[in-house]
PAPAGU-561307 format. One record per residue (C-alpha): x, y, z; residue in one letter. Coordinates in steps of 0.25 Angstrom, whole numbers, padded with zeros to 4 digits, always signed. Example, Ala and Ser with C-alpha at 12.3 -4.5 7.8 and 13.67 -1.06 7.14 Angstrom:
BEGIN
+0049-0018+0031A/+0055-0004+0029S/
END
This chain:
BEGIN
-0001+0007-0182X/+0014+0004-0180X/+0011-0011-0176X/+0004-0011-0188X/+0016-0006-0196X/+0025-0014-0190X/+0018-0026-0195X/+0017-0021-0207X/+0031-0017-0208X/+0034-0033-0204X/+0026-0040-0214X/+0031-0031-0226X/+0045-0034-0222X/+0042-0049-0221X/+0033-0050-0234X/+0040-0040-0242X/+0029-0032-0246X/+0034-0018-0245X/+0019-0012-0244X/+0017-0017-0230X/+0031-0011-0227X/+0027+0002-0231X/+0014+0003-0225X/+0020-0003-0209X/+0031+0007-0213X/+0019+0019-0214X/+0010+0013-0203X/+0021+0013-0194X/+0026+0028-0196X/+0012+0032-0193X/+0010+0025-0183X/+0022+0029-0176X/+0019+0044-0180X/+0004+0042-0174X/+0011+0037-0161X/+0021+0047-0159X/+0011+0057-0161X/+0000+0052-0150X/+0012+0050-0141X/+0014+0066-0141X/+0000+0068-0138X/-0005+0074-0152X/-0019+0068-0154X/-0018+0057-0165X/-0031+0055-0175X/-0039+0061-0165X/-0034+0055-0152X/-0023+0058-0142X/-0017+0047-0140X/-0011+0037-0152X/-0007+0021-0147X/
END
């Protein structure tokens, strides 16, 4: 989910469509969020570990 962000992140900024910009922005929040949390051993949609 954060490489998915990233790359959206990159082609908003290149294209200028401030959509995609948003929604890496939000994808990448999430995903950094869902990492942190199965990297302190809270269970993540149902499982331990979160990659």
């Amino acid at each position: 989910m954060i490489i998915l962000g990233i790359i959206l992140l990159v082609v908003g900024f290149v294209t200028g469509i401030s959509i995609l910009w948003t929604i890496g922005i939000v994808l990448g929040v999430i995903g950094v969020v869902l990492w942190i949390l199965g990297s302190l051993g809270h269970a993540v949609a149902g499982r331990r570990h979160y990659w």
